[in-house]
C-alpha positions in Angstrom: 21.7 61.5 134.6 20.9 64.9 132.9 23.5 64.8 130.7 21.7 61.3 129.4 19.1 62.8 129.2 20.7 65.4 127.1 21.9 63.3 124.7 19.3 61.2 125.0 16.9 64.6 123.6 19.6 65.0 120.4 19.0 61.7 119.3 22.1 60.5 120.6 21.8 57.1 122.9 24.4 56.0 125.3 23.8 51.9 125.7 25.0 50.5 130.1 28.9 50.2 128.3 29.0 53.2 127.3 28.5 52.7 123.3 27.7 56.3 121.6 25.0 55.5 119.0 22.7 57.8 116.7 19.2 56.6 117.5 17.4 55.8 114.5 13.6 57.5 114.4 11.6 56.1 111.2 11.5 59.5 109.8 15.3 59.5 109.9 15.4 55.5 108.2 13.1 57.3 105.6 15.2 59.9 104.8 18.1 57.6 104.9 16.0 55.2 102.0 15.1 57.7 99.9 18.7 58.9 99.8 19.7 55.4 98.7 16.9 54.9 96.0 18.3 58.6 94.6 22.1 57.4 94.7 21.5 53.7 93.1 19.5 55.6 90.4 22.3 57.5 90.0 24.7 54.1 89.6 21.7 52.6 87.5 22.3 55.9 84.9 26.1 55.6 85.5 25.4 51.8 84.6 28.1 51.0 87.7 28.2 47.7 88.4 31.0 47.7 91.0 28.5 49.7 92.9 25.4 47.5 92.7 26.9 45.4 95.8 26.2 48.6 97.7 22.5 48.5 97.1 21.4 44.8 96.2 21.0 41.9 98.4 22.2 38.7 97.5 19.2 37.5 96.6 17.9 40.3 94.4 15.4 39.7 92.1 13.5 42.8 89.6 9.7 41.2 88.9 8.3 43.1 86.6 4.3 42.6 85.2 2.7 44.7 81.8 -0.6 44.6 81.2 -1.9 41.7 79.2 1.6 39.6 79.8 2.7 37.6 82.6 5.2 38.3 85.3 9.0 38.3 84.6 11.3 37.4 87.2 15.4 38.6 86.4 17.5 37.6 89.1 20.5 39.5 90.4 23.1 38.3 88.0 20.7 38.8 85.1 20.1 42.1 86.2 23.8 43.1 86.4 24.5 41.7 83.1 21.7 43.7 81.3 22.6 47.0 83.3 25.6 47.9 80.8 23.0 47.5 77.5 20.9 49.4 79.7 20.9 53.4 77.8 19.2 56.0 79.9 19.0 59.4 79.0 17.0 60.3 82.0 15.7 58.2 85.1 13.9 60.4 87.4 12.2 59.2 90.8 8.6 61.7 90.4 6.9 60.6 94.0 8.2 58.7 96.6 6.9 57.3 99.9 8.6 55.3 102.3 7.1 52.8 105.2 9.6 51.1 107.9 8.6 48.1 109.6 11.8 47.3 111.7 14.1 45.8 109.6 12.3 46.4 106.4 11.2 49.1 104.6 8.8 49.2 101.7 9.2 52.3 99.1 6.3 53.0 97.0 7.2 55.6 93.8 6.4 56.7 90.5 9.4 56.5 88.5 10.4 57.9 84.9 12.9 57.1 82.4 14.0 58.0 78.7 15.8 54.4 77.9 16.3 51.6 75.9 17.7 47.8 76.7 19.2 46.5 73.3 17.0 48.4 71.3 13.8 48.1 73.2 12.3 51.6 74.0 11.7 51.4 77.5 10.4 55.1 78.0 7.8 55.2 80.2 6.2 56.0 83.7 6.7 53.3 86.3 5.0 52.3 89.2 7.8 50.9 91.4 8.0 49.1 94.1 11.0 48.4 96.6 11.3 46.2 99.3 14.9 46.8 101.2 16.0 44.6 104.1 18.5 46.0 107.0 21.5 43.7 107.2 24.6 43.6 109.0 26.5 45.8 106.4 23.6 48.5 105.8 20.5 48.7 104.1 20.1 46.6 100.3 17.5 46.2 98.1 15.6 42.4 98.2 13.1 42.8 95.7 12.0 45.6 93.2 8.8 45.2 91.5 8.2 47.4 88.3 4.8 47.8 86.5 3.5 51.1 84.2 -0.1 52.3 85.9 -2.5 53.4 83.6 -2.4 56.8 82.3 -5.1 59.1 83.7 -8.2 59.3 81.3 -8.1 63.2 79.8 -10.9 64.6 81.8 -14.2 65.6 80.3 -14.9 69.5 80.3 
């Protein structure tokens, strides 16, 4: 019994059959989300499609909203397609926060890139956010919605 409770104090559980599993705390899924939104930034910049299957759900979809438009919708394959005309020079996740709810977690973040899509300029600040689903084969990414907030009015002296 003590030696349950040991493990059971190092965040190790120990299920009736004996199973040795890591018991997951939201603070440790947090962690373990913002470590996947800094590695599929990484394969975004890379512009690795091979290793999109790691991070999007099947049903991916980016929706994305600028002011004084209406809201685009690019579904996975669309995505994948337009991620090798994608050029960054930078993409940099500036603030992050994370929220678990079971199963899902919902990252909030401010997000910036140097980067054009066929000649587009796409530099800007983002307001991004992420909704990733746990499945059987790990955490992917279900939605990401992408907007640009306002930029803070100078202040007056």
């Amino acid at each position: 019994m003590i030696s349950r409770l040991l493990l059971l104090a190092s965040g190790v559980v120990v299920t009736q059959s004996g199973f040795v599993a890591l018991a997951s705390s939201p603070a440790s899924t947090e962690n373990q989300i913002i470590a996947l939104e800094k590695e599929w930034a990484a394969a975004i910049q890379a512009k690795d499609v091979p290793a999109m299957s790691h991070f999007l759900a099947d049903g991916y979809f980016l929706g994305a909203g600028v002011q004084g438009g209406t809201i685009m919708t690019m579904p996975r394959e669309g995505w994948l397609k337009n991620l090798a005309a994608y050029d960054t020079k930078s993409y940099n996740i500036d603030d992050i926060k994370v929220h678990v709810y079971g199963k899902t977690a919902v990252v909030l973040m401010l997000f910036s890139q140097v980067a054009n899509l066929n000649g587009d300029d796409l530099t800007a600040q983002f307001q991004i956010t992420d909704i990733w689903v746990k499945t059987p084969i790990g955490w992917r990414v279900a939605e990401r919605h992408s907007s640009r907030p306002r930029p803070t009015a100078p202040q007056k002296k």
